[in-house]
C-alpha positions as CSV (number, residue, x, y, z in Angstrom):
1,X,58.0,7.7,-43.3
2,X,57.3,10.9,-40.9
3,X,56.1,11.5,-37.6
4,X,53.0,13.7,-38.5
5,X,52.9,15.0,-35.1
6,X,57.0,16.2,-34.7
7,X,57.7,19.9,-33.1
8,X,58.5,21.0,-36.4
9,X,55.6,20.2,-38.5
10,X,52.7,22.8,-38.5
11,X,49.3,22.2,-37.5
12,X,48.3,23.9,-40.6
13,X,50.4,21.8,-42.4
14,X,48.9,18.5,-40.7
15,X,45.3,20.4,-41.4
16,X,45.9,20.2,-45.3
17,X,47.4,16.6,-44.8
18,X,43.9,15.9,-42.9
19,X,42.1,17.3,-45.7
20,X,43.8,15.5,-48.1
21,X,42.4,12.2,-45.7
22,X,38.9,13.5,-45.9
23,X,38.8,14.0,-49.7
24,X,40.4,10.1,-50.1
25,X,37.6,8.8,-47.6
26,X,37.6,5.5,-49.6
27,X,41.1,5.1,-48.1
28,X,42.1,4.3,-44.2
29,X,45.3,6.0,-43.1
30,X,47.2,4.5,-40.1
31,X,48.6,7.3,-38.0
32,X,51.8,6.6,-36.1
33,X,53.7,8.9,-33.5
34,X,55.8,9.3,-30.4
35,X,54.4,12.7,-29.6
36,X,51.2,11.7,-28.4
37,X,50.8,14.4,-26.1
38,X,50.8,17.2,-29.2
39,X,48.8,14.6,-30.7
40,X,46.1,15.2,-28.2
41,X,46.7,19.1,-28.2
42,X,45.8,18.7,-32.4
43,X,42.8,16.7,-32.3
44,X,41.4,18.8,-28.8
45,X,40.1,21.1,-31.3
46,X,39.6,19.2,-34.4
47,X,37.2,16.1,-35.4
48,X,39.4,13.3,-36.1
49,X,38.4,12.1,-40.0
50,X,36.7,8.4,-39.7
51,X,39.2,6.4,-42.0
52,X,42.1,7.4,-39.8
53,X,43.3,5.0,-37.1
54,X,45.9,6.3,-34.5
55,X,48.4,5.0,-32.7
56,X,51.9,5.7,-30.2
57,X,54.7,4.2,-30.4
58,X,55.3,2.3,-27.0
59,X,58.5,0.5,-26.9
60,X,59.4,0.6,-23.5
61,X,57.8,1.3,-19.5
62,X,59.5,4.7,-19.8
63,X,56.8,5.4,-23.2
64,X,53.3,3.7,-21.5
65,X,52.1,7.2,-20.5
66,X,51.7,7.9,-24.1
67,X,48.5,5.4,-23.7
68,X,46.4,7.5,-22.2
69,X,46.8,10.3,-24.6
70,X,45.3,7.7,-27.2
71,X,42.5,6.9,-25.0
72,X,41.2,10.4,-24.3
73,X,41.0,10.6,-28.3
74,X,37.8,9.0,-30.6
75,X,39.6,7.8,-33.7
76,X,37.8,4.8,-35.7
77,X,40.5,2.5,-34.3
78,X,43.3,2.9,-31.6
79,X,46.8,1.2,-31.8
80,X,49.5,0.7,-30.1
81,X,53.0,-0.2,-31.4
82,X,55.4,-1.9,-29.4
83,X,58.1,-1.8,-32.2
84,X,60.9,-2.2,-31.7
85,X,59.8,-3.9,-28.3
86,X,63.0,-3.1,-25.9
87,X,62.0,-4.6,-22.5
88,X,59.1,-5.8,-20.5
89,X,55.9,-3.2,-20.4
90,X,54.7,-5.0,-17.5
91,X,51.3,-4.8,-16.8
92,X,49.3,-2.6,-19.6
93,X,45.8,-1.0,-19.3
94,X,44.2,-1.8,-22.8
95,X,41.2,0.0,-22.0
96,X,39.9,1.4,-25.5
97,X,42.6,0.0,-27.2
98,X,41.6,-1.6,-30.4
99,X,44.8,-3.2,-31.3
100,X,48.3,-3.7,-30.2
101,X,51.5,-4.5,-32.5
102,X,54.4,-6.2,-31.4
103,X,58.3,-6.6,-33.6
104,X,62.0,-6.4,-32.9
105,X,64.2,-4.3,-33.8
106,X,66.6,-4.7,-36.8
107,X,70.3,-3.3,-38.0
108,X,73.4,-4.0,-36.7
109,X,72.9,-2.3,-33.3
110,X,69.4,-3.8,-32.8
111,X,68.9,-4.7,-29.3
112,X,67.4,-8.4,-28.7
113,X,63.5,-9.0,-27.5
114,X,62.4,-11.5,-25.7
115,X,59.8,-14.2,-26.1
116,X,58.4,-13.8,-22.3
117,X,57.9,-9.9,-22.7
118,X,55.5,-11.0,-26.6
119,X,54.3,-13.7,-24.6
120,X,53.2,-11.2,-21.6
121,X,51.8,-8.6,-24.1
122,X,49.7,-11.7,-26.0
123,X,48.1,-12.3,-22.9
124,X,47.4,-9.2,-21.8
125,X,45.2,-8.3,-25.3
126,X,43.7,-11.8,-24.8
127,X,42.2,-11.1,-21.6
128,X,41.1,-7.3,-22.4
129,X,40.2,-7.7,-25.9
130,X,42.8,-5.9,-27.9
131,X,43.7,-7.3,-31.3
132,X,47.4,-8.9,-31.5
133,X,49.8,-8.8,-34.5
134,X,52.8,-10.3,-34.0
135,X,54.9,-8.6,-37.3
136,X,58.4,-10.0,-36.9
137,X,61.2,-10.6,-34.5
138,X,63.9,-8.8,-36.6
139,X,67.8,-9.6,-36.3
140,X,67.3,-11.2,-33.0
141,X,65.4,-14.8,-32.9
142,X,63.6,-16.4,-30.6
143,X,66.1,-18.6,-29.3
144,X,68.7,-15.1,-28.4
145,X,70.5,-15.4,-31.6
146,X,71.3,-12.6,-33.9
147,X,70.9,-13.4,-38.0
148,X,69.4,-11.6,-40.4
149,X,65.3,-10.8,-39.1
150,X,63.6,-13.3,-42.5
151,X,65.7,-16.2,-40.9
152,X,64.2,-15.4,-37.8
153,X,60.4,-14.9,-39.2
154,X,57.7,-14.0,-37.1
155,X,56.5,-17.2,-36.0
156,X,55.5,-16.4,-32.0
157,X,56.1,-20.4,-30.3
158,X,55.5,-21.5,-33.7
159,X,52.4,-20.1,-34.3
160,X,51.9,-16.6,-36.7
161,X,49.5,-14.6,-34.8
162,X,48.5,-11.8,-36.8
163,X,44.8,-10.7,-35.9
164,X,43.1,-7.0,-37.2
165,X,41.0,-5.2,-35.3
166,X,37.8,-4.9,-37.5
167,X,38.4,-7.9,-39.1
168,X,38.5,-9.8,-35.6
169,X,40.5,-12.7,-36.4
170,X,43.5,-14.6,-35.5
171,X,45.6,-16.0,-38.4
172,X,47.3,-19.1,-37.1
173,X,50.0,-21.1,-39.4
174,X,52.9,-23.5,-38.6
């Protein structure tokens, strides 16, 4: 895995790679990065290919800006990533945000996540009509204790909560 949008990749690199997307239209391609901002420089002058869905990484308040590059761009689906979620994001504006995905961070240096910050984020894409996934909370659980992240599952207040944007619905086991 690569962040498509890095200093050191090409935009006619990434043009063949969106070429490649167009030619495999029966296929949707999830697009992932931290450099939203030359994210939004690529696609100012490009048409963004309709199987593609993209998304920022925001894991902390210091990364929210990168919202609002999404939102000035017209993908078939926007995402956001909160993973590895590292502290509270506080109040979010989810305006033309399709989906939002929240997980902990795993290793041996992961740092924990709490359930009030997934909890405030669950809330927040309730009442403004983002999608929620909940994927995992890695090597720290619920309760503040570190194991290895299948031990801790990703069952959110015992409850998986895994909905999809276009598919618009919640999946709820215990």
């Amino acid at each position: 895995m690569a962040d498509l949008f890095h200093d050191d990749v090409s935009f006619s690199f990434i043009d063949k790679v969106m070429d490649t997307i167009n030619e495999a239209s029966h296929h949707r391609y999830q697009i992932l990065t931290k450099r939203a901002a030359r994210m939004e420089e690529y696609f100012s002058s490009r048409t963004i290919p309709n199987n593609v869905w993209l998304g920022v990484t925001v894991e902390s308040p210091a990364e929210v800006p990168r919202i609002e590059s999404l939102r000035g761009l017209q993908p078939t689906i926007r995402f956001i990533s909160c993973e590895p979620l590292v502290d509270d994001l506080g109040v979010l504006d989810l305006t033309g945000i399709d989906w939002v995905i929240v997980g902990g961070e795993s290793g041996t240096k992961a740092r924990p996540m709490k359930p009030e910050w997934v909890r405030s984020i669950l809330r927040q894409t309730e009442k403004q009509g983002a999608a929620f996934f909940f994927k995992q909370w890695g090597t720290w659980g619920a309760d503040g204790v570190k194991r290895n992240k299948k031990t801790n599952g990703k069952a959110l207040d015992g409850k998986i909560i895994q909905m999809m944007p276009e598919w618009g619905y919640y999946l709820f086991r215990k």
